[in-house]
Biopython code that builds the backbone (N, CA, C, O; Angstrom):
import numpy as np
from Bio.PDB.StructureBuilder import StructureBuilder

atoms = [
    (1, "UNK", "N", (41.620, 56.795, 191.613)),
    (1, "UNK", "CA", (42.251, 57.542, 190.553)),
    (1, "UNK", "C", (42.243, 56.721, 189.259)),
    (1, "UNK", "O", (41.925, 57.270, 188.204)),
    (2, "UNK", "N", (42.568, 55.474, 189.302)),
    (2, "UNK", "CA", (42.331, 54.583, 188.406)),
    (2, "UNK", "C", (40.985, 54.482, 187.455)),
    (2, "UNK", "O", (40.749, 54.359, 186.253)),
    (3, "UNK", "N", (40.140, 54.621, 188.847)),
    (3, "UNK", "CA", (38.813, 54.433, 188.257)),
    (3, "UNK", "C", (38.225, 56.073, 187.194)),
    (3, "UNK", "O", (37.635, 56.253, 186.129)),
    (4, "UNK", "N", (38.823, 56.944, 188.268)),
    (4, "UNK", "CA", (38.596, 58.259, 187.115)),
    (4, "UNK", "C", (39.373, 58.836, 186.082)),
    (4, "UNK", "O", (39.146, 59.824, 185.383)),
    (5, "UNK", "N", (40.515, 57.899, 186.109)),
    (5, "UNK", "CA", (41.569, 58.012, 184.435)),
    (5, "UNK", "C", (40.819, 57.380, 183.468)),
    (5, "UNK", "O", (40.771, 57.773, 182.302)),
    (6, "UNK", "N", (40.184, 56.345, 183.928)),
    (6, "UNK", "CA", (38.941, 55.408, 182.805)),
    (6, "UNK", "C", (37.691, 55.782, 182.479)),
    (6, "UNK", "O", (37.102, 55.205, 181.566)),
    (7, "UNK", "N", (37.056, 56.908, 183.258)),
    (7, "UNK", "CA", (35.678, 56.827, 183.001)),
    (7, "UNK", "C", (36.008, 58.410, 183.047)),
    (7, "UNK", "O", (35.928, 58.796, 181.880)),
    (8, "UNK", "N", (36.296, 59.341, 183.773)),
    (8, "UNK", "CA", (36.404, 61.209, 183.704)),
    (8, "UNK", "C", (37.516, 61.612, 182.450)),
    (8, "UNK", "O", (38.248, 62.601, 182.461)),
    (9, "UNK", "N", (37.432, 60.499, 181.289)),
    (9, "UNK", "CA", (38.680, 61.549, 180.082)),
    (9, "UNK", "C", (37.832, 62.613, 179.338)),
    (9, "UNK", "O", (36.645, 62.513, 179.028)),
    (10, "UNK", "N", (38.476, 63.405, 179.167)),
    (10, "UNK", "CA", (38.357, 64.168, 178.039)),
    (10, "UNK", "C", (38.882, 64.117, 176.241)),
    (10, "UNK", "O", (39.530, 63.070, 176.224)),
    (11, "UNK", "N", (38.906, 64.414, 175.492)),
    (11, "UNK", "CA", (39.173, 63.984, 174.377)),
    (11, "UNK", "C", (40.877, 63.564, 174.371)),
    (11, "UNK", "O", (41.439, 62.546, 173.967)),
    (12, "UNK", "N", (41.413, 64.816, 175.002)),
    (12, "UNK", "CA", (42.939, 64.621, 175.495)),
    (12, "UNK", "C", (43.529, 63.575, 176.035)),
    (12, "UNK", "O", (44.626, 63.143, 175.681)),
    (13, "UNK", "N", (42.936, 63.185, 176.784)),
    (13, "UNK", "CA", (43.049, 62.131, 177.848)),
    (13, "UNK", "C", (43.414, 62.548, 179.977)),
    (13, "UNK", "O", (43.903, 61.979, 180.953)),
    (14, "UNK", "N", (42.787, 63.822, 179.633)),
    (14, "UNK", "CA", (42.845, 64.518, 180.900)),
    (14, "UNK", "C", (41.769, 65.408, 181.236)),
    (14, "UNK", "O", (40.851, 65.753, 180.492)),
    (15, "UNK", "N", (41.962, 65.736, 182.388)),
    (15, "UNK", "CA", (40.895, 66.769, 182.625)),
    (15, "UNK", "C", (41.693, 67.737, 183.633)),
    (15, "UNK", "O", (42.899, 67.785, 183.874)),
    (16, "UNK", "N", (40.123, 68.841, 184.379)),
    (16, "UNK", "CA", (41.059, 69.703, 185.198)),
    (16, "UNK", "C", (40.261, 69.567, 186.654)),
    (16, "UNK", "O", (40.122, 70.433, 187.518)),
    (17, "UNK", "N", (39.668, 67.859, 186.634)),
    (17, "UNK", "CA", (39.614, 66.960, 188.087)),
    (17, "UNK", "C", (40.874, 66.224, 188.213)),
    (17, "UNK", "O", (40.781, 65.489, 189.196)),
    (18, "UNK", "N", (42.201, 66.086, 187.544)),
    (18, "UNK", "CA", (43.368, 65.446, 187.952)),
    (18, "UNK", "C", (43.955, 65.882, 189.209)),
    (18, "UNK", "O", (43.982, 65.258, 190.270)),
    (19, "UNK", "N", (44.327, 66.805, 189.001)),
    (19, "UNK", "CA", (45.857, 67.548, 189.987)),
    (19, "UNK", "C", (44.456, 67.990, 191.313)),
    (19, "UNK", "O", (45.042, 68.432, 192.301)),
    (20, "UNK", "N", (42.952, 67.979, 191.542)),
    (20, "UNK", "CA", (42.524, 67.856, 192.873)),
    (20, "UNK", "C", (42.367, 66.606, 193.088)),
    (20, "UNK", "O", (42.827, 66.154, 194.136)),
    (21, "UNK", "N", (41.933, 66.047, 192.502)),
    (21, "UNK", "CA", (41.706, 64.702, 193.162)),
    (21, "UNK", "C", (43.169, 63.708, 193.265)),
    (21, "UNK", "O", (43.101, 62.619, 193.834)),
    (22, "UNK", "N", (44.258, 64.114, 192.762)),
    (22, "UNK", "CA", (45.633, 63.371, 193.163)),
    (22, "UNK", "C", (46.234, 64.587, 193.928)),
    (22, "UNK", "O", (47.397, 64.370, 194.268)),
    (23, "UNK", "N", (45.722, 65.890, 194.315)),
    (23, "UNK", "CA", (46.023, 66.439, 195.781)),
    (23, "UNK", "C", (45.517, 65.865, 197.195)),
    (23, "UNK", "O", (46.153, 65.647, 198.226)),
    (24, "UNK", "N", (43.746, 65.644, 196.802)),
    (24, "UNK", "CA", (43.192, 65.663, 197.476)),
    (24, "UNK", "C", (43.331, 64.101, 198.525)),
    (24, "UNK", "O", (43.049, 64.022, 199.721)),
    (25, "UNK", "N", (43.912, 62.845, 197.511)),
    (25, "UNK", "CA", (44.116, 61.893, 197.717)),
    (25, "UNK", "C", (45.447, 61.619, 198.307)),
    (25, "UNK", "O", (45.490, 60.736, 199.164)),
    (26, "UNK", "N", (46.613, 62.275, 197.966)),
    (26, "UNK", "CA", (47.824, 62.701, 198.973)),
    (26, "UNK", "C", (47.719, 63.284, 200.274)),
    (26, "UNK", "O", (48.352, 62.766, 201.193)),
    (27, "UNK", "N", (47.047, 64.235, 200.468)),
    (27, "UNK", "CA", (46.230, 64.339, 201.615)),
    (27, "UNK", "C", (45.954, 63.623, 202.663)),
    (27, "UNK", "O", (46.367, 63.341, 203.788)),
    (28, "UNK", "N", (44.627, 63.306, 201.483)),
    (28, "UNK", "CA", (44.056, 61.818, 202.699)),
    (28, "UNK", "C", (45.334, 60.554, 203.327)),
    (28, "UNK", "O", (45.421, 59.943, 204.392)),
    (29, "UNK", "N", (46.003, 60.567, 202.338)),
    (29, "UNK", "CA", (46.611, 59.426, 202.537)),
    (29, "UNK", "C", (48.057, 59.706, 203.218)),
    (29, "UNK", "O", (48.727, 58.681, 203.340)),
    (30, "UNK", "N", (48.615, 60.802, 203.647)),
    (30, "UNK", "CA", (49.439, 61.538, 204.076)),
    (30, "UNK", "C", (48.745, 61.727, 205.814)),
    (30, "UNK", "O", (49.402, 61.289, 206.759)),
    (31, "UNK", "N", (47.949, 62.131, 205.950)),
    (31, "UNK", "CA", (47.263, 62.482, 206.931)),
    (31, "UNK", "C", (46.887, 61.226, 208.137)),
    (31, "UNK", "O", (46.921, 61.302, 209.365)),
    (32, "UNK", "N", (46.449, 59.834, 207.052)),
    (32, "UNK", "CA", (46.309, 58.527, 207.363)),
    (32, "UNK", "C", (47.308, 58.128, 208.284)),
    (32, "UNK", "O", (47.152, 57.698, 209.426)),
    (33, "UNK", "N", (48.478, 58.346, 207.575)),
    (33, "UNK", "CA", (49.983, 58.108, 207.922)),
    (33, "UNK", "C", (50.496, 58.598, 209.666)),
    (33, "UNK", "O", (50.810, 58.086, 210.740)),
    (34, "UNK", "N", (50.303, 59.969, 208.998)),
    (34, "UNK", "CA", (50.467, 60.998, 210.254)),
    (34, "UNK", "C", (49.682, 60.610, 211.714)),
    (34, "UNK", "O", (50.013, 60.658, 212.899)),
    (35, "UNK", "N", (48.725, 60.289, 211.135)),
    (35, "UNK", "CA", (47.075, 59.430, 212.854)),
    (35, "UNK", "C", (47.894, 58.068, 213.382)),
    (35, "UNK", "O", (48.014, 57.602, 214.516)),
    (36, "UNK", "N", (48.447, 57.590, 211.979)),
    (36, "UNK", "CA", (49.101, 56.154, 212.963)),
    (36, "UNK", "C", (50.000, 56.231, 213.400)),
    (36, "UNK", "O", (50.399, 55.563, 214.353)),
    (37, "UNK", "N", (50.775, 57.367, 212.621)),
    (37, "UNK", "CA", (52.249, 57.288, 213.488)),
    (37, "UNK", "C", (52.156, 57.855, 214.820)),
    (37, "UNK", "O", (52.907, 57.683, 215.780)),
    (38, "UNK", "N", (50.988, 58.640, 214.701)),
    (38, "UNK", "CA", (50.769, 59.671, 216.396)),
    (38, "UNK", "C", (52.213, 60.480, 216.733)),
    (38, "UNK", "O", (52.723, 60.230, 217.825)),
    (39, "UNK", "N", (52.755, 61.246, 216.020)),
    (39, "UNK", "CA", (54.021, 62.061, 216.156)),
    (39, "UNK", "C", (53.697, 62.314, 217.910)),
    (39, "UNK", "O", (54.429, 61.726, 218.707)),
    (40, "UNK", "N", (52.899, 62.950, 218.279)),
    (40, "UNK", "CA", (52.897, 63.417, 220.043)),
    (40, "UNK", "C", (53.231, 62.344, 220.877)),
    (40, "UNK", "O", (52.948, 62.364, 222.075)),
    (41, "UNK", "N", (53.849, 61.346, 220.304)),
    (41, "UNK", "CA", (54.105, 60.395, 221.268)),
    (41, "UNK", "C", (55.700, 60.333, 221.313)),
    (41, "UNK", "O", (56.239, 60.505, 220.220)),
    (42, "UNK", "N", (56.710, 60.069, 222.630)),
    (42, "UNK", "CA", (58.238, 60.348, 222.183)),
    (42, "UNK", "C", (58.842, 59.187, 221.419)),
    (42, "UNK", "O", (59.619, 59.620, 220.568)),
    (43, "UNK", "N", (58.774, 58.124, 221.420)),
    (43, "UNK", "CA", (59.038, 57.056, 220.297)),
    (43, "UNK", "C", (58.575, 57.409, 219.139)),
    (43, "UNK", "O", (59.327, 57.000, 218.255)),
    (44, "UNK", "N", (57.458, 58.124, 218.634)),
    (44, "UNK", "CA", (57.221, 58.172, 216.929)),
    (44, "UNK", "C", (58.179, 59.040, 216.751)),
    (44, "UNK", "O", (57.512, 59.837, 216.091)),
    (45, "UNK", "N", (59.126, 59.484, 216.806)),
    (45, "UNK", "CA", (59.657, 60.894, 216.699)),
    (45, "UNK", "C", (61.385, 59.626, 216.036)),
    (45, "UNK", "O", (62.297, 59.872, 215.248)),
    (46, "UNK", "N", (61.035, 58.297, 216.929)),
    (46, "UNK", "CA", (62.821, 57.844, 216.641)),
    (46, "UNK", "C", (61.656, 57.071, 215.302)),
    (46, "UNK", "O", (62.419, 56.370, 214.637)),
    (47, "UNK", "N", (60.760, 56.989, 214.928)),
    (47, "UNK", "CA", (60.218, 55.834, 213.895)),
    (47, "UNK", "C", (60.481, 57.422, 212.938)),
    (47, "UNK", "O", (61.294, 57.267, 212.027)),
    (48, "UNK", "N", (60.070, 58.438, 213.019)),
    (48, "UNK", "CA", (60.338, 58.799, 211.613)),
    (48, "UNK", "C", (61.384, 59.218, 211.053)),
    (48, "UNK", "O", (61.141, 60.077, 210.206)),
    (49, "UNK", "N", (62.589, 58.932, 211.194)),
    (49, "UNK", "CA", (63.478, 58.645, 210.480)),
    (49, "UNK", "C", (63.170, 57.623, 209.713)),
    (49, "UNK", "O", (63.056, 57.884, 208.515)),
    (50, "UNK", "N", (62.987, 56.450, 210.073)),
    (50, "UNK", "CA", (62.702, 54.965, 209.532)),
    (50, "UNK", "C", (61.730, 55.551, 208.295)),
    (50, "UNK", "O", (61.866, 55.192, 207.126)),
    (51, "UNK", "N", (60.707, 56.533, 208.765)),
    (51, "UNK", "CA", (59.586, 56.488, 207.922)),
    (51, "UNK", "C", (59.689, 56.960, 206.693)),
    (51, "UNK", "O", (59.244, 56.530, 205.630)),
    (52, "UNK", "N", (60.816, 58.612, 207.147)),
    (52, "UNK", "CA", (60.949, 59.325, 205.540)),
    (52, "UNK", "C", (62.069, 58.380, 205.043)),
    (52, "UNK", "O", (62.501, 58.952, 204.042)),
    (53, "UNK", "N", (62.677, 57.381, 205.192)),
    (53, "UNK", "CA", (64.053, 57.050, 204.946)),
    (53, "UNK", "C", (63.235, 55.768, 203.725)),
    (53, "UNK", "O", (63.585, 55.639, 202.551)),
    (54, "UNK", "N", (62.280, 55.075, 204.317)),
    (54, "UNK", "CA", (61.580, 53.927, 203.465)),
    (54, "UNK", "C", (60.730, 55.143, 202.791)),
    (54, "UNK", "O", (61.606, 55.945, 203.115)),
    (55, "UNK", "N", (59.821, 55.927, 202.164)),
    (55, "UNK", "CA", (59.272, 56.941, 201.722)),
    (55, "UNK", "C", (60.620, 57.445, 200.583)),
    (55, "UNK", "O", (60.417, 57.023, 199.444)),
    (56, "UNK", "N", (61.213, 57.818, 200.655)),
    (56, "UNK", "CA", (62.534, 57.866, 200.128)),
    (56, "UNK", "C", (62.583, 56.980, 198.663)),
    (56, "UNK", "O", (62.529, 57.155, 197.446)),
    (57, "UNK", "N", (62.770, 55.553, 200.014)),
    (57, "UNK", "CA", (63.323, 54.716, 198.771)),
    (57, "UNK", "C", (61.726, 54.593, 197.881)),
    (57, "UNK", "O", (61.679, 55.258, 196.846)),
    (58, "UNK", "N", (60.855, 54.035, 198.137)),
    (58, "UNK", "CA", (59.609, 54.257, 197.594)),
    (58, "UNK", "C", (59.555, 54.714, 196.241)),
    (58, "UNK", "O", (59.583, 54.144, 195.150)),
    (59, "UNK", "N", (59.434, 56.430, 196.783)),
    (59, "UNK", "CA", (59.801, 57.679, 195.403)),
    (59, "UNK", "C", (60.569, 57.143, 194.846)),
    (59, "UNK", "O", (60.131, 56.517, 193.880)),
    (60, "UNK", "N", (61.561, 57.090, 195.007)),
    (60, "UNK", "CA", (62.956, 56.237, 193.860)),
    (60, "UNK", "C", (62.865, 55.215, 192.656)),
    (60, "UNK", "O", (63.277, 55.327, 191.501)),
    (61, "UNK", "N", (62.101, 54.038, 193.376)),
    (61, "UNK", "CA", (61.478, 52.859, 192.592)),
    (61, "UNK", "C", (60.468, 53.391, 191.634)),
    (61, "UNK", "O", (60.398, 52.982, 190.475)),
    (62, "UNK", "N", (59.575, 54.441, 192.202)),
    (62, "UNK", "CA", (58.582, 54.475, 191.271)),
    (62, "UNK", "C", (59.220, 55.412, 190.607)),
    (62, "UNK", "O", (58.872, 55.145, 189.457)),
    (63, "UNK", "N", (60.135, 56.621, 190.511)),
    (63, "UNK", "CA", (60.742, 57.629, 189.294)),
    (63, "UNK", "C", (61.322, 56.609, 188.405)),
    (63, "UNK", "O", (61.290, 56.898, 187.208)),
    (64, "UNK", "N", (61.874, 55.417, 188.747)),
    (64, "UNK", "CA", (62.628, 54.641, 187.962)),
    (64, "UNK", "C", (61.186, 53.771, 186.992)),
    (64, "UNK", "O", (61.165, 53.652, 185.767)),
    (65, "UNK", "N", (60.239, 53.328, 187.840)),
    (65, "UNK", "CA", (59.284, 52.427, 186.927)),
    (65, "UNK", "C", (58.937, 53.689, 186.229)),
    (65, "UNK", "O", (58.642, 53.278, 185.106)),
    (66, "UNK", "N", (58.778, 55.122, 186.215)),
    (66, "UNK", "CA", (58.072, 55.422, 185.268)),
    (66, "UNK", "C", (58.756, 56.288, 184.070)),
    (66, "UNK", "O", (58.178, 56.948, 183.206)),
    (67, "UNK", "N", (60.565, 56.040, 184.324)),
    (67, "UNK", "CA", (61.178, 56.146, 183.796)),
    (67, "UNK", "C", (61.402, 55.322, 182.699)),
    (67, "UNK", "O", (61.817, 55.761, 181.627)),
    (68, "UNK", "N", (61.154, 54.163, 182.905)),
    (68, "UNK", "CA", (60.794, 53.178, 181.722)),
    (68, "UNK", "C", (59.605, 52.767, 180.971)),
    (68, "UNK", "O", (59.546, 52.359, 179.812)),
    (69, "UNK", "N", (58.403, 52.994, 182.068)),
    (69, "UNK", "CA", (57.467, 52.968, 181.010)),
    (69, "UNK", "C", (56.600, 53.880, 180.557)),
    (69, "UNK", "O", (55.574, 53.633, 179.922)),
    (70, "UNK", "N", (57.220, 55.507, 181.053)),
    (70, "UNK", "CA", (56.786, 56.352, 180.097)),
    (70, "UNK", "C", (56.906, 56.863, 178.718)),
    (70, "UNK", "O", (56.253, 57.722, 178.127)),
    (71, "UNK", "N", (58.494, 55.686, 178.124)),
    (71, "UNK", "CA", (58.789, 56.318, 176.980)),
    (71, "UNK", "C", (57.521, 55.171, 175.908)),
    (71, "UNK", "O", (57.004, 55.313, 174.800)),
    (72, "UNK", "N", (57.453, 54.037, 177.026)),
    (72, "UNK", "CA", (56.209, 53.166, 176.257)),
    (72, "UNK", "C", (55.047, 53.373, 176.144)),
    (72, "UNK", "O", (54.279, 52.913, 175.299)),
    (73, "UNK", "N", (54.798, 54.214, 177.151)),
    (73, "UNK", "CA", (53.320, 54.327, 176.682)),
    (73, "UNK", "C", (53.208, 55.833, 175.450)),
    (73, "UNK", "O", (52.211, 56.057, 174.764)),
    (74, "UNK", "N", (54.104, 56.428, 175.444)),
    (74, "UNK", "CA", (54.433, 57.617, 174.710)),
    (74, "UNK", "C", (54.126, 56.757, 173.347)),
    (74, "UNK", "O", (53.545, 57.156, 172.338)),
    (75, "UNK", "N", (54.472, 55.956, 173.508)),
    (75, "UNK", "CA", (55.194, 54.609, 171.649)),
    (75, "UNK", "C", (54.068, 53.808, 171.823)),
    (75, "UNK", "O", (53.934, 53.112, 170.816)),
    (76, "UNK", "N", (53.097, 53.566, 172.742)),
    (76, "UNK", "CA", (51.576, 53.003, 172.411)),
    (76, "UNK", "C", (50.239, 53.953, 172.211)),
    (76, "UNK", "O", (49.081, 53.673, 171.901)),
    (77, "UNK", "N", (50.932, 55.257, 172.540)),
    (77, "UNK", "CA", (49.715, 56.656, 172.329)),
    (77, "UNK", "C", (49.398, 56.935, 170.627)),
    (77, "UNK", "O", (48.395, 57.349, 170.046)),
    (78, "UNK", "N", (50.961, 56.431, 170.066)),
    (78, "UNK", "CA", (50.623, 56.950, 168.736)),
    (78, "UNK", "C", (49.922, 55.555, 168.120)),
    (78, "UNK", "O", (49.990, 55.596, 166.891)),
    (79, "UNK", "N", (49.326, 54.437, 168.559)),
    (79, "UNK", "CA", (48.701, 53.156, 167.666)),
    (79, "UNK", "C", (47.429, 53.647, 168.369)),
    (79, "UNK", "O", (47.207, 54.517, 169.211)),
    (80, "UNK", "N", (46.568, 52.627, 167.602)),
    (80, "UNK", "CA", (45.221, 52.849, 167.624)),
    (80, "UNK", "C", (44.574, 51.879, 168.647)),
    (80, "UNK", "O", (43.391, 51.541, 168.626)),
    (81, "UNK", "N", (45.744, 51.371, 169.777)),
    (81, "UNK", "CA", (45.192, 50.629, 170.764)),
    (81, "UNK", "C", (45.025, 51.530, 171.534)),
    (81, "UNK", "O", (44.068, 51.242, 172.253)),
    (82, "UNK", "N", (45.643, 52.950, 171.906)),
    (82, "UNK", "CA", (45.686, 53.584, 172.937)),
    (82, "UNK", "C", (44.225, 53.538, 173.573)),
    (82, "UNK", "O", (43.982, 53.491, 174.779)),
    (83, "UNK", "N", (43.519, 53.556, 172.781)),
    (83, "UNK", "CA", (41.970, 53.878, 173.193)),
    (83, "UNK", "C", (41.317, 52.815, 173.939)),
    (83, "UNK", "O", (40.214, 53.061, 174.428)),
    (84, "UNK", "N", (41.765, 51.835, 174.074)),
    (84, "UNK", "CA", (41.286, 50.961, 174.776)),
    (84, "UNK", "C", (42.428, 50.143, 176.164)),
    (84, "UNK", "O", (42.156, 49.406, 177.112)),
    (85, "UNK", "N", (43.646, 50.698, 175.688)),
    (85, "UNK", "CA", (44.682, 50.115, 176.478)),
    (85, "UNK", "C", (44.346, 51.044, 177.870)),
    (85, "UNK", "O", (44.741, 50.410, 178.849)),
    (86, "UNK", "N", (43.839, 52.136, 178.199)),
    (86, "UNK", "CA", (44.158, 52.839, 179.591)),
    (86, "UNK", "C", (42.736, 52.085, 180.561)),
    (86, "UNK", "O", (42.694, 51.750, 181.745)),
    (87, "UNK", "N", (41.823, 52.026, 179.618)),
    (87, "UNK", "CA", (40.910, 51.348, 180.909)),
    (87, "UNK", "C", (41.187, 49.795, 181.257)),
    (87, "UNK", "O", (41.010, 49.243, 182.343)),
    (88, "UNK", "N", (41.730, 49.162, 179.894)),
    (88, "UNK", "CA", (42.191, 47.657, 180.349)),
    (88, "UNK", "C", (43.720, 48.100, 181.124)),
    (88, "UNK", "O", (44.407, 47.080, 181.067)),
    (89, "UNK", "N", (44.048, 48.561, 181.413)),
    (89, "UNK", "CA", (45.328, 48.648, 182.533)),
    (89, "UNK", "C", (45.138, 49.116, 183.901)),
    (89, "UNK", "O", (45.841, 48.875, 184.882)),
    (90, "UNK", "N", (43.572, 50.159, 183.777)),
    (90, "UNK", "CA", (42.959, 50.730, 185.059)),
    (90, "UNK", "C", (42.102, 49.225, 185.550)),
    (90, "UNK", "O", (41.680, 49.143, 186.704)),
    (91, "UNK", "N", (41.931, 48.238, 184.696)),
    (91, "UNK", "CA", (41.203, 47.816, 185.365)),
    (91, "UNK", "C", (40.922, 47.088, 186.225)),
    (91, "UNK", "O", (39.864, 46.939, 186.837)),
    (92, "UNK", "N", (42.461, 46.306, 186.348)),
    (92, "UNK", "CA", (43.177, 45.327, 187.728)),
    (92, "UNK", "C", (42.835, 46.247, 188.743)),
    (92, "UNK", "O", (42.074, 46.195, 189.709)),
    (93, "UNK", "N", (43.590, 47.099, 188.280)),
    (93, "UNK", "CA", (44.207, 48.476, 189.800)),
    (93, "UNK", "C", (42.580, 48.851, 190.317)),
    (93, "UNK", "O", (42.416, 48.561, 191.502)),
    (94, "UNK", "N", (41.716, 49.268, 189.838)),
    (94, "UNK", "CA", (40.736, 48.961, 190.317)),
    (94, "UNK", "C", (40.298, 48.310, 191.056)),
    (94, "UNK", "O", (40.182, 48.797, 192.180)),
    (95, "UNK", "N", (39.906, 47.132, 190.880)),
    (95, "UNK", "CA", (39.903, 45.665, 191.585)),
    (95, "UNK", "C", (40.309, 45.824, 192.887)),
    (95, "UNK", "O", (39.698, 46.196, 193.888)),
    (96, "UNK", "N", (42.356, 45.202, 192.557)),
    (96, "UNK", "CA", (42.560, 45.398, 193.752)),
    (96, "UNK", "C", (42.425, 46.550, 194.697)),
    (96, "UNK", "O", (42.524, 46.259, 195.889)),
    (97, "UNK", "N", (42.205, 47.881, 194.368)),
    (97, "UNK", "CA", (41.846, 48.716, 195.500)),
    (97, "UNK", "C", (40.417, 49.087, 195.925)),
    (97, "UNK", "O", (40.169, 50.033, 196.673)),
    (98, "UNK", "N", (39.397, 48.181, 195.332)),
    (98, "UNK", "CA", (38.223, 48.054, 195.832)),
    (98, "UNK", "C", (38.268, 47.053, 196.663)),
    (98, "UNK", "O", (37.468, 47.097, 197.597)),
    (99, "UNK", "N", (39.274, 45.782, 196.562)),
    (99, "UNK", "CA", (39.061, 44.952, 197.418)),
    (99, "UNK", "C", (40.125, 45.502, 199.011)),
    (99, "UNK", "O", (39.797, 45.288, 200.177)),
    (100, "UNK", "N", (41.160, 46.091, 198.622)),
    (100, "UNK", "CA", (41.864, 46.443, 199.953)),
    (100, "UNK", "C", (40.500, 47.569, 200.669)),
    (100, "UNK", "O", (40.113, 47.763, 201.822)),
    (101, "UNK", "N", (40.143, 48.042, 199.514)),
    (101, "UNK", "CA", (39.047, 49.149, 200.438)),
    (101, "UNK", "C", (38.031, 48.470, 201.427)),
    (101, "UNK", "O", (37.776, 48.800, 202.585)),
    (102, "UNK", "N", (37.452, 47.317, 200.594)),
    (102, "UNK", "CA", (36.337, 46.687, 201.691)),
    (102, "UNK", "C", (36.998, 45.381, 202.855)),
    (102, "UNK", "O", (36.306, 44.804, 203.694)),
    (103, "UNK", "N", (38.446, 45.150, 202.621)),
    (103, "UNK", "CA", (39.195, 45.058, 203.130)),
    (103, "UNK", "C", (39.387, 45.333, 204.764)),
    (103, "UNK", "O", (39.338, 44.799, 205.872)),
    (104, "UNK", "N", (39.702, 46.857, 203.896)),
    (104, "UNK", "CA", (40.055, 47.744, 205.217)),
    (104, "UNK", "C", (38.569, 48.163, 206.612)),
    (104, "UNK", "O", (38.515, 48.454, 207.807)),
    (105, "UNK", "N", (37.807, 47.984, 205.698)),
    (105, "UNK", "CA", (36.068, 48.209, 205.890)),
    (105, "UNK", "C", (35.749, 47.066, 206.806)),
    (105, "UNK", "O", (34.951, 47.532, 207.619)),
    (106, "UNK", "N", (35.923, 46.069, 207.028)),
    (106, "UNK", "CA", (35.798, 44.731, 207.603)),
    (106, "UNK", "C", (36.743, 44.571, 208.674)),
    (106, "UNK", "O", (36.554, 44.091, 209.792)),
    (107, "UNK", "N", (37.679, 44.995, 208.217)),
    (107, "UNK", "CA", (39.068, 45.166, 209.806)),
    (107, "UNK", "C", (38.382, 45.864, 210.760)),
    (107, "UNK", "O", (38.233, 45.430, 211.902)),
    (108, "UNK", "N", (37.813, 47.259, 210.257)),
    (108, "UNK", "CA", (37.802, 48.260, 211.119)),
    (108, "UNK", "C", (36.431, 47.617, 211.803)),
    (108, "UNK", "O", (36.480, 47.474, 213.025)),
    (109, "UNK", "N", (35.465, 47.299, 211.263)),
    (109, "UNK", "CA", (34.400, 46.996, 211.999)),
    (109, "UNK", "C", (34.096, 45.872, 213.000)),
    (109, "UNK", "O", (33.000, 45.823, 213.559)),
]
sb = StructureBuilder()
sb.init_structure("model")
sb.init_model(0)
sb.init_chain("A")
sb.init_seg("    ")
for serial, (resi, resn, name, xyz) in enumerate(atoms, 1):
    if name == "N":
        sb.init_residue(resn, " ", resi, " ")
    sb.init_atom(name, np.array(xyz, "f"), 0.0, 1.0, " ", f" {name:<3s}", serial, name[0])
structure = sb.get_structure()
């Protein structure tokens, strides 16, 4: 997602590949969740409490981080860095989730 906030903008700074590909990626990654926890088993059933309860707090932390730095980036949209500030901020996050990806790629194999 990182990588297509930096390279798929439109003049706006959006498109109408957002809301599928951050469905499509909740999904995947929802679904991920669901295979490891294996619900058909009678112990996953006492883990998900644990699960929506940490999920919970999760959501929370991040309404709060973007409670603070949405009024900043609102107050860096109107300077003339904006244009270069979203791909230098995509571009760690990148990184690290190319490296957890080949990461994960090397575990499994």
């Amino acid at each position: 997602m990182a990588l297509a906030s930096a390279v798929l903008r439109d003049r706006r700074g959006t498109g109408p590949w957002r809301l599928p590909v951050v469905f499509l990626f909740g999904l995947v990654h929802g679904l991920g969740f669901a295979g490891a926890l294996g619900i058909e088993e009678s112990r996953s059933w006492e883990l998900l409490l644990s699960l929506l309860s940490f999920n919970v707090g999760i959501e929370a932390v991040q309404l709060g981080i973007i409670a603070v730095v949405f009024p900043l980036l609102l107050l860096l949209r109107r300077t003339p860095a904006h244009r270069w500030a979203l791909p230098a901020m995509a571009a760690p996050i990148v990184i690290v989730s190319l490296y957890w990806f080949w990461d994960r790629l090397s575990v499994a194999a």
